[in-house]
Chimera marker file (.cmm) of the C-alpha trace (Angstrom):
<marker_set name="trace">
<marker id="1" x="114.905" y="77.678" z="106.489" r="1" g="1" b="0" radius="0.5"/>
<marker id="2" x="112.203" y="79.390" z="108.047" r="1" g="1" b="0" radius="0.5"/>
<marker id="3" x="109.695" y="76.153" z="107.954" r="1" g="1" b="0" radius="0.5"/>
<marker id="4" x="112.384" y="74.247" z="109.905" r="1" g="1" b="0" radius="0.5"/>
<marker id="5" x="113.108" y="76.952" z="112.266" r="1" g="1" b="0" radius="0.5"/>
<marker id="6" x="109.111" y="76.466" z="113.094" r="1" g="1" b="0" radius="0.5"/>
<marker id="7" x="109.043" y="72.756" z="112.880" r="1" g="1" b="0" radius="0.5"/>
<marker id="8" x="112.119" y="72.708" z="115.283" r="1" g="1" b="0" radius="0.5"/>
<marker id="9" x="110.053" y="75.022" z="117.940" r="1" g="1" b="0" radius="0.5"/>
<marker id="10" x="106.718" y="73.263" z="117.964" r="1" g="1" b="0" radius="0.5"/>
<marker id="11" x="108.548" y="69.884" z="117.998" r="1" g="1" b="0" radius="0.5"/>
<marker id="12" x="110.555" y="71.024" z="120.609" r="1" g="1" b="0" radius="0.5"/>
<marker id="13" x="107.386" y="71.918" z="122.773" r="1" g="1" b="0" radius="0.5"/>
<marker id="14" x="105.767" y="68.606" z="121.864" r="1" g="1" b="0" radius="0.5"/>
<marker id="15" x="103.418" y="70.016" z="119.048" r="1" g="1" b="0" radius="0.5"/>
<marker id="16" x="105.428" y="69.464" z="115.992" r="1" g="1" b="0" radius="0.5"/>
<marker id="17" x="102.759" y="66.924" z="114.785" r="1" g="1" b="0" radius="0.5"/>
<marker id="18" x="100.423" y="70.514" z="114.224" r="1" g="1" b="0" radius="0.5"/>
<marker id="19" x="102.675" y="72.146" z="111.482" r="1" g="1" b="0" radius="0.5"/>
<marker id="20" x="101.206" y="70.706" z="108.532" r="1" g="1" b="0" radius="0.5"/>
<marker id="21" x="102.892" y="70.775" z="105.036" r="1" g="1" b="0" radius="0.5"/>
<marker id="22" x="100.436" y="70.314" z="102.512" r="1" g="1" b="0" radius="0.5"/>
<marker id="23" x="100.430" y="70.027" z="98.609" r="1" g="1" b="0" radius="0.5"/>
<marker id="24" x="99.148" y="73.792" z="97.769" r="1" g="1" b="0" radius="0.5"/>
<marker id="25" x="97.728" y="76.349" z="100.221" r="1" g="1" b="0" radius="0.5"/>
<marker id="26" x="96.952" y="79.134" z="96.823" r="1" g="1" b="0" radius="0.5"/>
<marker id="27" x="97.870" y="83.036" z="97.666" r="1" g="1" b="0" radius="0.5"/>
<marker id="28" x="94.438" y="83.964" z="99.176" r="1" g="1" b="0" radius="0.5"/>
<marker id="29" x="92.673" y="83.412" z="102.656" r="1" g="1" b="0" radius="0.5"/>
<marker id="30" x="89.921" y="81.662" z="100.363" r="1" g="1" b="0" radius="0.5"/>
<marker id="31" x="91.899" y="79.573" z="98.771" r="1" g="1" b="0" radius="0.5"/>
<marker id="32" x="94.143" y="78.522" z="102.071" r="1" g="1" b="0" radius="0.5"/>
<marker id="33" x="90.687" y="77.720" z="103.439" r="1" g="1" b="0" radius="0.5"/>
<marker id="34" x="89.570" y="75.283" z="101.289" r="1" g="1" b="0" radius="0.5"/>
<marker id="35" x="92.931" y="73.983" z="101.151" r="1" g="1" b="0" radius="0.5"/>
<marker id="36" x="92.805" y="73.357" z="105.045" r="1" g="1" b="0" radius="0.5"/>
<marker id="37" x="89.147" y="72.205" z="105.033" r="1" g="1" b="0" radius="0.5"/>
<marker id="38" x="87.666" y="75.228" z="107.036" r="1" g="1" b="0" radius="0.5"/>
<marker id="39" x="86.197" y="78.735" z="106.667" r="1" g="1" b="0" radius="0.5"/>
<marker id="40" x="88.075" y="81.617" z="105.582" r="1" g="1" b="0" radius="0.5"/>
<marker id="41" x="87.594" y="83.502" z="109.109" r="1" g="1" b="0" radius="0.5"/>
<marker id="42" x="89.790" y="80.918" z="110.760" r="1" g="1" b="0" radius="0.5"/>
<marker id="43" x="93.110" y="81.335" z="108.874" r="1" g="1" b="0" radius="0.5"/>
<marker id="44" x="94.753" y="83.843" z="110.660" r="1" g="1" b="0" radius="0.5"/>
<marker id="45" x="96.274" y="86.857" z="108.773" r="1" g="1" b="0" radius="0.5"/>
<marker id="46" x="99.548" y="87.821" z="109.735" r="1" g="1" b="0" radius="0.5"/>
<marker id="47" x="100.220" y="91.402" z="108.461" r="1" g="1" b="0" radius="0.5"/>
<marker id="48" x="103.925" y="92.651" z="109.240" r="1" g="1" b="0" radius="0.5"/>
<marker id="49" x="104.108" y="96.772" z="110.016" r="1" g="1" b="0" radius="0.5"/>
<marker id="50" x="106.629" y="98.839" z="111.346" r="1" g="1" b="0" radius="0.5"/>
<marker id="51" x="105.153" y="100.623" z="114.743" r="1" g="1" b="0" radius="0.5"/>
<marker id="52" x="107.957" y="103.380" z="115.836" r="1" g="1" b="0" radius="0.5"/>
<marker id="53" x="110.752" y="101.165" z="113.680" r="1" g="1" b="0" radius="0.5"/>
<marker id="54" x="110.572" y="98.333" z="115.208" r="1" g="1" b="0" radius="0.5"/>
<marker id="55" x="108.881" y="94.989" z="113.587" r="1" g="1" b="0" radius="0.5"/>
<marker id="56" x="105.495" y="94.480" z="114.094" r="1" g="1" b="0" radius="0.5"/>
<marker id="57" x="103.128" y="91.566" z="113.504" r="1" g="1" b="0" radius="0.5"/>
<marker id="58" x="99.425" y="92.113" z="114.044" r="1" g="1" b="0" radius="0.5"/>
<marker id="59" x="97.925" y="88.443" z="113.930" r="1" g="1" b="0" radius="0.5"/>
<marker id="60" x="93.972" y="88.857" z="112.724" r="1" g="1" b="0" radius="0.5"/>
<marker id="61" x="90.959" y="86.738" z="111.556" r="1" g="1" b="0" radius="0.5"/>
<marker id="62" x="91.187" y="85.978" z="107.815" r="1" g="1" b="0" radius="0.5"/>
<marker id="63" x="87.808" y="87.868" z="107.088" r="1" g="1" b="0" radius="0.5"/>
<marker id="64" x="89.362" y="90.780" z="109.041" r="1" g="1" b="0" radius="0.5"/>
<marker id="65" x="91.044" y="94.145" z="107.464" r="1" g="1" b="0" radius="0.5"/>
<marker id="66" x="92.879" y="96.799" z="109.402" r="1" g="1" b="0" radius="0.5"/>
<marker id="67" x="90.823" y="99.907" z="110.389" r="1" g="1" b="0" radius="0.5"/>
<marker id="68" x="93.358" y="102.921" z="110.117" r="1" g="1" b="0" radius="0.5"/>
<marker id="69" x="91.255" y="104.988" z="112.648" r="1" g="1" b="0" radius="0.5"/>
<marker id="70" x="91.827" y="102.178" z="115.302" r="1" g="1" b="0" radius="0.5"/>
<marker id="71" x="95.144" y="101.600" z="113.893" r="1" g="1" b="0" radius="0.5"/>
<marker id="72" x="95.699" y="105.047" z="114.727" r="1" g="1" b="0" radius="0.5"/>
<marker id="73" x="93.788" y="105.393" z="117.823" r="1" g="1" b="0" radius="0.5"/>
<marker id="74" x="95.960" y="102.544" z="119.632" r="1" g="1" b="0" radius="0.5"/>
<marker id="75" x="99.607" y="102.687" z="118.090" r="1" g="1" b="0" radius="0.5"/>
<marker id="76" x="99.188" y="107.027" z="117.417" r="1" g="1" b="0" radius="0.5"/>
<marker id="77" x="100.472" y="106.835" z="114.044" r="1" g="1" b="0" radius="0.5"/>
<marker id="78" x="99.720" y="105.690" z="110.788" r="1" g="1" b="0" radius="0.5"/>
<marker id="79" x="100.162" y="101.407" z="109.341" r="1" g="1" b="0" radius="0.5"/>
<marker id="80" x="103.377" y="101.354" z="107.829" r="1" g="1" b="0" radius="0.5"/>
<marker id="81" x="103.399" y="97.875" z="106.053" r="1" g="1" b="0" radius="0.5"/>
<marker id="82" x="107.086" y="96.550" z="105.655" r="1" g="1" b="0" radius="0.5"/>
<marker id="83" x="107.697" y="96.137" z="102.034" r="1" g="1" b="0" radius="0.5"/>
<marker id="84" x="107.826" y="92.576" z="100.804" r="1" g="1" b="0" radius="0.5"/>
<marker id="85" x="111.580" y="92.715" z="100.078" r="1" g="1" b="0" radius="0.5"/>
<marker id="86" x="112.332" y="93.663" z="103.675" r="1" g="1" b="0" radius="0.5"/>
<marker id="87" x="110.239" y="91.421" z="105.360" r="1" g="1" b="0" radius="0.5"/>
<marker id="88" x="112.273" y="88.193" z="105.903" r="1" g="1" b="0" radius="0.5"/>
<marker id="89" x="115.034" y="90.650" z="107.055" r="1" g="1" b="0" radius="0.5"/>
<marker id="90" x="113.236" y="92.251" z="109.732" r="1" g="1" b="0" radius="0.5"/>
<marker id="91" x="110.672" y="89.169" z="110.670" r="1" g="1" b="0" radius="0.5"/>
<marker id="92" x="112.760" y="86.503" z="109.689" r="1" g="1" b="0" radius="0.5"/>
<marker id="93" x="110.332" y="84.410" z="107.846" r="1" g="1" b="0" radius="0.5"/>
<marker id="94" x="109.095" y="85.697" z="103.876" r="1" g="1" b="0" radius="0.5"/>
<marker id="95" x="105.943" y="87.436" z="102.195" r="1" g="1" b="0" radius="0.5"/>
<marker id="96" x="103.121" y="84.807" z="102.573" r="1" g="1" b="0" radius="0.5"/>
<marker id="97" x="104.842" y="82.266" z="104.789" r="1" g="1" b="0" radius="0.5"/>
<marker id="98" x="104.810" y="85.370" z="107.806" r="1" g="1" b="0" radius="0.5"/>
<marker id="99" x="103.834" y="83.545" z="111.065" r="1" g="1" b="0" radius="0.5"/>
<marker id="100" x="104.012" y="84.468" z="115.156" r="1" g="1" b="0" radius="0.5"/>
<marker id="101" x="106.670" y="81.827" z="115.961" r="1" g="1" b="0" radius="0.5"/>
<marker id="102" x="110.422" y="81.189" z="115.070" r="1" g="1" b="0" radius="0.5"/>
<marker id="103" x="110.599" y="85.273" z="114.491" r="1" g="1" b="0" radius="0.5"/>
<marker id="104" x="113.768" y="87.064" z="114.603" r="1" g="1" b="0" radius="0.5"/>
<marker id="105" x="114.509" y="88.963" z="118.073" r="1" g="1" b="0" radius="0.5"/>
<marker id="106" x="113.110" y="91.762" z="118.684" r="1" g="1" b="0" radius="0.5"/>
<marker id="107" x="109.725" y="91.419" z="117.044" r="1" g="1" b="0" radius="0.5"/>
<marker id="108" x="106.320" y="92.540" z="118.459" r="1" g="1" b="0" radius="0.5"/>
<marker id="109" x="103.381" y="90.444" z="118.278" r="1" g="1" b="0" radius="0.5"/>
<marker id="110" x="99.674" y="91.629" z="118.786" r="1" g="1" b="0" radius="0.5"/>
<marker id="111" x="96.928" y="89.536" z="118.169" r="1" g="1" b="0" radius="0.5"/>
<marker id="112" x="93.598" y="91.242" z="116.864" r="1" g="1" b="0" radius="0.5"/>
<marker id="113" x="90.114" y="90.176" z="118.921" r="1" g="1" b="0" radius="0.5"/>
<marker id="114" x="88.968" y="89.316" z="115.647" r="1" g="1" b="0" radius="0.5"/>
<marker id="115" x="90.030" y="86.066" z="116.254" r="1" g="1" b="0" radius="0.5"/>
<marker id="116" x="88.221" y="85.396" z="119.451" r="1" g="1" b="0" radius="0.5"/>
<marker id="117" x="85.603" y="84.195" z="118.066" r="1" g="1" b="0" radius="0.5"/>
<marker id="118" x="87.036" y="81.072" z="117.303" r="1" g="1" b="0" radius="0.5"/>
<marker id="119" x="88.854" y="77.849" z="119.818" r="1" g="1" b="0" radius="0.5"/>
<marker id="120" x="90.988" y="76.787" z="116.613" r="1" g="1" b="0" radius="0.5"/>
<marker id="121" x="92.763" y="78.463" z="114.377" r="1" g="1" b="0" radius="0.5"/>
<marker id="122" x="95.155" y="78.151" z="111.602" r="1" g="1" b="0" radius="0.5"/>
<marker id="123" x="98.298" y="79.777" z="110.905" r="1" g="1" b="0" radius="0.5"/>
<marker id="124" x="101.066" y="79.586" z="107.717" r="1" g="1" b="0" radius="0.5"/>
<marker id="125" x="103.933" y="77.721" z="109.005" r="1" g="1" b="0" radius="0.5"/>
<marker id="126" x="106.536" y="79.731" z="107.805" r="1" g="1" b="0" radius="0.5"/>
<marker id="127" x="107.020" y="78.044" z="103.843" r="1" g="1" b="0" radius="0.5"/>
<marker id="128" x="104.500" y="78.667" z="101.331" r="1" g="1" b="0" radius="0.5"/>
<marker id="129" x="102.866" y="75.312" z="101.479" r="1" g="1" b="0" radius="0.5"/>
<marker id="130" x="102.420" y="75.070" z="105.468" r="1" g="1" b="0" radius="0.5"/>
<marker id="131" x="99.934" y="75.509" z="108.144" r="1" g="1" b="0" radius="0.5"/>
<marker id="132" x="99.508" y="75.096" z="111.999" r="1" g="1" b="0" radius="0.5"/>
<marker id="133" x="96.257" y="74.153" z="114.265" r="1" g="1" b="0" radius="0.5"/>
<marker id="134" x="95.929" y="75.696" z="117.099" r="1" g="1" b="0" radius="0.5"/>
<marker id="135" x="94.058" y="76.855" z="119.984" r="1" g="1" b="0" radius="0.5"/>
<marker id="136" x="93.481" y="80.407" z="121.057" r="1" g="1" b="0" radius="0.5"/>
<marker id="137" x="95.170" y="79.657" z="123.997" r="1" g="1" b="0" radius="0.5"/>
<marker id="138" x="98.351" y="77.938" z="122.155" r="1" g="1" b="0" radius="0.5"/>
<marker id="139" x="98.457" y="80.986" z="119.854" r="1" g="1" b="0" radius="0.5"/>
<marker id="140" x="98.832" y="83.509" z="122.584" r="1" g="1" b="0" radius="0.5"/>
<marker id="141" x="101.233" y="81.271" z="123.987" r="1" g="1" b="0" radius="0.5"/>
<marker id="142" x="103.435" y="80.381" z="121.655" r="1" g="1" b="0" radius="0.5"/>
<marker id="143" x="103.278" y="83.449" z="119.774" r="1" g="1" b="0" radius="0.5"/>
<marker id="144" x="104.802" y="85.371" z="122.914" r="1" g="1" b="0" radius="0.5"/>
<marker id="145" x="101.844" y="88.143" z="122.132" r="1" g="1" b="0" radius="0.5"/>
<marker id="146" x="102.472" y="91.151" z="123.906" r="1" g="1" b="0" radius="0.5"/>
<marker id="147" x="98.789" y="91.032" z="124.257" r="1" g="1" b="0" radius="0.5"/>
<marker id="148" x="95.153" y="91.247" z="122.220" r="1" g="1" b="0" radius="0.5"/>
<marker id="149" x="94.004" y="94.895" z="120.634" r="1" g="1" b="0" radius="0.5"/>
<marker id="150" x="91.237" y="96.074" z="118.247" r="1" g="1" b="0" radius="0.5"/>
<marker id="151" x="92.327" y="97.401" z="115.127" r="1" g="1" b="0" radius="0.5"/>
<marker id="152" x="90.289" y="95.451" z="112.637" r="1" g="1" b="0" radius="0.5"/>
<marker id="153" x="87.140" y="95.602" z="110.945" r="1" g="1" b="0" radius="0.5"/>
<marker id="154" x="84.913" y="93.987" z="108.660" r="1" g="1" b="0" radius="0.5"/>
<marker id="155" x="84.547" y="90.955" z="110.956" r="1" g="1" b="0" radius="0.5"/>
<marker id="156" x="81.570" y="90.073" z="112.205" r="1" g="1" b="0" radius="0.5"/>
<marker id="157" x="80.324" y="87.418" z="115.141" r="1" g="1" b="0" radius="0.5"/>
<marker id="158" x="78.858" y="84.422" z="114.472" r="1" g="1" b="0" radius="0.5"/>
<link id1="1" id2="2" r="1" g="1" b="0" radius="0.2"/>
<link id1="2" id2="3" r="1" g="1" b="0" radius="0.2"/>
<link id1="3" id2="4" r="1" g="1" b="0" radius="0.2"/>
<link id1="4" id2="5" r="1" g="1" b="0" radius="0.2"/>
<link id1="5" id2="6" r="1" g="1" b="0" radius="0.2"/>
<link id1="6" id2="7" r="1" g="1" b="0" radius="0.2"/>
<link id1="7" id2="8" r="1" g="1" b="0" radius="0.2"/>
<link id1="8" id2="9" r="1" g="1" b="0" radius="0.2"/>
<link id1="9" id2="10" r="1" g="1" b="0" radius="0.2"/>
<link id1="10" id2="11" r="1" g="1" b="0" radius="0.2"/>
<link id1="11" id2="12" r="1" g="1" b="0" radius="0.2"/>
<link id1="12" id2="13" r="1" g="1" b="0" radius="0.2"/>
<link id1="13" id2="14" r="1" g="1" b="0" radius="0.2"/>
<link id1="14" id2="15" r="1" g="1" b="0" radius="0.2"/>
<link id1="15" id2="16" r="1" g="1" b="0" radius="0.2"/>
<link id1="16" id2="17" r="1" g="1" b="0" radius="0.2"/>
<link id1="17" id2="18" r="1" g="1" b="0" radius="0.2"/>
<link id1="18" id2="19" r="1" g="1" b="0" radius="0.2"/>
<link id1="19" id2="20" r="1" g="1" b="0" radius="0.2"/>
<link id1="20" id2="21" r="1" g="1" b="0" radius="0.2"/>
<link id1="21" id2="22" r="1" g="1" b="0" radius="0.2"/>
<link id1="22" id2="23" r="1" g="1" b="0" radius="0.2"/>
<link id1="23" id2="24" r="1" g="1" b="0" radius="0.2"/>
<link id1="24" id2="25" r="1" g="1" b="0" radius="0.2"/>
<link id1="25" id2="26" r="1" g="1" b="0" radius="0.2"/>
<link id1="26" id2="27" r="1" g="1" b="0" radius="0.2"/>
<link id1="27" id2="28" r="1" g="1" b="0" radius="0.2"/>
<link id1="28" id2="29" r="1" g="1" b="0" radius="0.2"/>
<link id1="29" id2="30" r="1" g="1" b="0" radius="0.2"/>
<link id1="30" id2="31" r="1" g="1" b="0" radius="0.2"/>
<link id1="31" id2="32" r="1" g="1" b="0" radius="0.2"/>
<link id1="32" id2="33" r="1" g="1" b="0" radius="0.2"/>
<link id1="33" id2="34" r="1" g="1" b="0" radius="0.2"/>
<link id1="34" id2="35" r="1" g="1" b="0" radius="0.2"/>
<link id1="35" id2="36" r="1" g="1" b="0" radius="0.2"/>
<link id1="36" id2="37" r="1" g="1" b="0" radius="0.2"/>
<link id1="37" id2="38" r="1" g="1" b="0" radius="0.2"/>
<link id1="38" id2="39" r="1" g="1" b="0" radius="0.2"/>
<link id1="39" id2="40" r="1" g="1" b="0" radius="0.2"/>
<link id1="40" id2="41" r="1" g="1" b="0" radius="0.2"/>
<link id1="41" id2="42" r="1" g="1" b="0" radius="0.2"/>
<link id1="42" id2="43" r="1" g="1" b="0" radius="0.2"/>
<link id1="43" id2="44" r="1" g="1" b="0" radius="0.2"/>
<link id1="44" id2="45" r="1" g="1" b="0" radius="0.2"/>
<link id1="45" id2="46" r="1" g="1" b="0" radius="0.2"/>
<link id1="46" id2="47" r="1" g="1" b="0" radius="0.2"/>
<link id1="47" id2="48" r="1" g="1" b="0" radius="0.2"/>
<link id1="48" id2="49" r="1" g="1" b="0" radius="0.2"/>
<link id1="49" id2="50" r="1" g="1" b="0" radius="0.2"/>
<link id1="50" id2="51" r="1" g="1" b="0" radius="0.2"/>
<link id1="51" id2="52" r="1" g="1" b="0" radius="0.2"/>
<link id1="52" id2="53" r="1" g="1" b="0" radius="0.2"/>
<link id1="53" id2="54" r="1" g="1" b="0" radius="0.2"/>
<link id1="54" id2="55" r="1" g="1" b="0" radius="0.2"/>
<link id1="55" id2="56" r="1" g="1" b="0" radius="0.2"/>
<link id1="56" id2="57" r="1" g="1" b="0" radius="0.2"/>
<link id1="57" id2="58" r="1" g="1" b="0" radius="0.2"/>
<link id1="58" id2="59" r="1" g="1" b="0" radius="0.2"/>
<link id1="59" id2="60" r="1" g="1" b="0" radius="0.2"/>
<link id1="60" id2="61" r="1" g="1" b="0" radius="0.2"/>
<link id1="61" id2="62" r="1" g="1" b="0" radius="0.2"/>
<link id1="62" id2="63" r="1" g="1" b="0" radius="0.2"/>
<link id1="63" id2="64" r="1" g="1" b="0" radius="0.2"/>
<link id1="64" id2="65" r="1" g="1" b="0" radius="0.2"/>
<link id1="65" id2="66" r="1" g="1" b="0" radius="0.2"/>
<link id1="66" id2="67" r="1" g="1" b="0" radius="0.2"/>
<link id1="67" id2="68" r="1" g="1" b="0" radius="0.2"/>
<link id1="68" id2="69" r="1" g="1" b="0" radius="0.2"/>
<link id1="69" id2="70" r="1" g="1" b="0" radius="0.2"/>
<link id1="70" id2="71" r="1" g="1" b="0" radius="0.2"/>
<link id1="71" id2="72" r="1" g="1" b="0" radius="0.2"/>
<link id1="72" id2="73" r="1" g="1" b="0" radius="0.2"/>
<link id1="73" id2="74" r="1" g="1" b="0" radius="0.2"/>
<link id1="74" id2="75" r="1" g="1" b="0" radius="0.2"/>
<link id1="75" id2="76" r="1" g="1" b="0" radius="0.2"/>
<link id1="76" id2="77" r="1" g="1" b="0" radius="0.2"/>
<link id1="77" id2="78" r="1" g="1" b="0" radius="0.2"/>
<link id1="78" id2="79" r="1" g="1" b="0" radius="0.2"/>
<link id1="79" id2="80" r="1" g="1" b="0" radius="0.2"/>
<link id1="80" id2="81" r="1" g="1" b="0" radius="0.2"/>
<link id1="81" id2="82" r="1" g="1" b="0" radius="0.2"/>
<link id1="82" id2="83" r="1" g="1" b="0" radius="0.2"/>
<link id1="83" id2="84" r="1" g="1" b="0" radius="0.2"/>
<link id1="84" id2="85" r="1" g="1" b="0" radius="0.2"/>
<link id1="85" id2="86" r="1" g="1" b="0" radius="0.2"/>
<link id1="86" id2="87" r="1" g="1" b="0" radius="0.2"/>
<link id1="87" id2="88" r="1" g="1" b="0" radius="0.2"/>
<link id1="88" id2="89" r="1" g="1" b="0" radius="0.2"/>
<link id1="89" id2="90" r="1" g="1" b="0" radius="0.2"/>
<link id1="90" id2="91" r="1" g="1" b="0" radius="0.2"/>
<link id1="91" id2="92" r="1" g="1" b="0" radius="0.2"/>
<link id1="92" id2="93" r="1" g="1" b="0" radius="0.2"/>
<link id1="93" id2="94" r="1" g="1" b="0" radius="0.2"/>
<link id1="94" id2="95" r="1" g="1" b="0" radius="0.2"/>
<link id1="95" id2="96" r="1" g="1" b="0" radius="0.2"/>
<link id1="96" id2="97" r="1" g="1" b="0" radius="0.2"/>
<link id1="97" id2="98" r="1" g="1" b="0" radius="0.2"/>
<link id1="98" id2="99" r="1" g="1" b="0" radius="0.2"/>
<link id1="99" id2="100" r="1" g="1" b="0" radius="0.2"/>
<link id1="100" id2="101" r="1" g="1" b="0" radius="0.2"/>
<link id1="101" id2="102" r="1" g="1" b="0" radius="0.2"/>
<link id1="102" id2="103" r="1" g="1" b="0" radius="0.2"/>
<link id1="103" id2="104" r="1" g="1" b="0" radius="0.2"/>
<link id1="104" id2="105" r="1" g="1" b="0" radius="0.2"/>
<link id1="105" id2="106" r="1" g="1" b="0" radius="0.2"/>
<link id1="106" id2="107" r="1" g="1" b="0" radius="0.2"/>
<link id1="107" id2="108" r="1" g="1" b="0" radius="0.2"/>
<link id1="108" id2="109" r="1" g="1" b="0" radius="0.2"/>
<link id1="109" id2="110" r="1" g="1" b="0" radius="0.2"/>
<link id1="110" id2="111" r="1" g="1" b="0" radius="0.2"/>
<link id1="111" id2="112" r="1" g="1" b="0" radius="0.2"/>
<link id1="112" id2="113" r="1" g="1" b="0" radius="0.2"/>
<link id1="113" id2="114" r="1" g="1" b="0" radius="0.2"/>
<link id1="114" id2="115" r="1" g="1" b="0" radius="0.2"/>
<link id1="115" id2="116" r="1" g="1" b="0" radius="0.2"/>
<link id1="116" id2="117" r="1" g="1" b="0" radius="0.2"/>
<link id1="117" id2="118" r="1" g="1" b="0" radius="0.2"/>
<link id1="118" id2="119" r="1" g="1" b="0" radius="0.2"/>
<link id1="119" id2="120" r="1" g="1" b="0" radius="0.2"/>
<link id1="120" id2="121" r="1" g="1" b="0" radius="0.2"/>
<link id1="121" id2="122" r="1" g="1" b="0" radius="0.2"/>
<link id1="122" id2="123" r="1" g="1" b="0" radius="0.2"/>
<link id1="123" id2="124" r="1" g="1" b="0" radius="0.2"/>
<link id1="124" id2="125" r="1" g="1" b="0" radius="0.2"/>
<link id1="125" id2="126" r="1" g="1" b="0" radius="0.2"/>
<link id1="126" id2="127" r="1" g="1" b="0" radius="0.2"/>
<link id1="127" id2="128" r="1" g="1" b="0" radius="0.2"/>
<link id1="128" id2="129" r="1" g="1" b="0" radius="0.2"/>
<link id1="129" id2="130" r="1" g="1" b="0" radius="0.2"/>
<link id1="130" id2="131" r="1" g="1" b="0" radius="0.2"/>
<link id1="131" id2="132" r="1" g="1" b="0" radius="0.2"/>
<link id1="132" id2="133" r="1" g="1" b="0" radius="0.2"/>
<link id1="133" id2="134" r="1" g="1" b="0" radius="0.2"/>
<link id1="134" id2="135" r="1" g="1" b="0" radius="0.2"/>
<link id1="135" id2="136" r="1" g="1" b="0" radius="0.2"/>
<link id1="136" id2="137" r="1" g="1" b="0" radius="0.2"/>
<link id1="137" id2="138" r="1" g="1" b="0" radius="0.2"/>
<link id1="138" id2="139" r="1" g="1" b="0" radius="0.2"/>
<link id1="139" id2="140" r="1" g="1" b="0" radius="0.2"/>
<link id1="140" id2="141" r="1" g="1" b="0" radius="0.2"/>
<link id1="141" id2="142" r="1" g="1" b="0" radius="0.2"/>
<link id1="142" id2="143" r="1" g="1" b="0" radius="0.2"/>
<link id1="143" id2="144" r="1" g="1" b="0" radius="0.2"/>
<link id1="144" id2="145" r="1" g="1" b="0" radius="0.2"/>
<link id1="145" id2="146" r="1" g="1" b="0" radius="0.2"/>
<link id1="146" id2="147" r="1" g="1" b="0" radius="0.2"/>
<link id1="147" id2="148" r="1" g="1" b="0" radius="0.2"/>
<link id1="148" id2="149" r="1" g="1" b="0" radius="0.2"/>
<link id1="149" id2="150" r="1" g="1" b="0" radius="0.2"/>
<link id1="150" id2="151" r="1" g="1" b="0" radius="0.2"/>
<link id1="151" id2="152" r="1" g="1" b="0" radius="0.2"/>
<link id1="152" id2="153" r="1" g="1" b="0" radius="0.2"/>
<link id1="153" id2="154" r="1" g="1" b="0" radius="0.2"/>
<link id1="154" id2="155" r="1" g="1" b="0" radius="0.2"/>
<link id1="155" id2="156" r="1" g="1" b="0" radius="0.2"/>
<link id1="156" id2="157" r="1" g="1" b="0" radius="0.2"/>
<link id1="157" id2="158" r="1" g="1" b="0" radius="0.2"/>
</marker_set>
C-alpha cells in the first residue's frame, strides 16, 4: 500500500514516470547503489526518530551518519530511533521502504546538508524494491521539508 500511495502522489504531480520499481535494491546503501547505477552518497538515507513525540524523518546522504553532538545541539535532546515495529504506524510507510512523501499526517521532515552536494538524488519509493530520481529542488519540494539542518557526519565534499 505504501508504494501506491507514492506512485499515486508523484503521478498526480506529473512525475510518476520517476518512481522506479526495480528487480532487487539489497538492504544496504551499497548495494541500492549499484542496483540504481550510481554512488552510494546519492541514495538518500531516510532515518525515522521521535523529536519531542512526534515523528521525525531526517533525510541524509547515504555516506552520511548522525552526529549525536549536533543531533543534540539542534533538536536539545538525544536520537530516539522509532523501533522497526512502530514505524509504519507512526510514518506510514515500513523499515527500509521509509521515504519523505505519501507520510502519514503529522510527520516532520528535515533534510540533512549532506545531501547538497549533489543535483540528483535517489530515494526508496516506499516498497522494498523501489526508488525515485530527483532533484534537490524536487526533494525539498515534494518532501514538504520543514527545512535543511546539520546533524550528520562522516560525509565529505567532493
Amino acid at each position: 500500500m505504501s508504494f501506491e500511495k507514492v506512485k499515486h502522489y508523484f503521478g498526480g504531480v506529473g512525475l510518476g514516470d520517476r518512481v522506479v520499481e526495480r528487480d532487487q535494491i539489497g538492504a544496504t546503501v551499497e548495494q541500492a547503489a549499484i542496483s540504481i547505477g550510481c554512488t552510494p552518497e546519492r541514495i538518500a538515507k531516510t532515518m525515522s526518530v521521535l523529536i519531542d513525540e512526534q515523528p521525525t524523518l531526517i533525510v541524509m546522504a547515504g555516506d552520511a551518519k548522525i552526529d549525536n553532538t549536533k543531533y543534540k545541539a539542534y533538536f536539545h535532546q538525544k536520537a530516539k530511533m522509532i523501533s522497526g515495529e512502530l514505524v509504519e504506524t507512526y510514518i506510514g510507510h515500513f523499515p527500509g521502504a521509509v521515504c519523505p512523501f505519501a507520510l502519514n499526517e503529522g510527520v516532520r521532515v528535515f533534510l540533512d546538508v549532506s545531501l547538497k552536494r549533489f543535483d540528483i538524488i535517489y530515494t526508496a519509493g516506499g516498497s522494498l524494491n523501489s526508488t525515485i530520481k530527483l532533484t534537490l529542488d524536487e526533494l525539498e519540494h515534494h518532501s514538504t521539508s520543514v527545512g535543511w539542518i546539520d546533524v550528520c557526519k562522516g560525509w565529505f565534499v567532493n
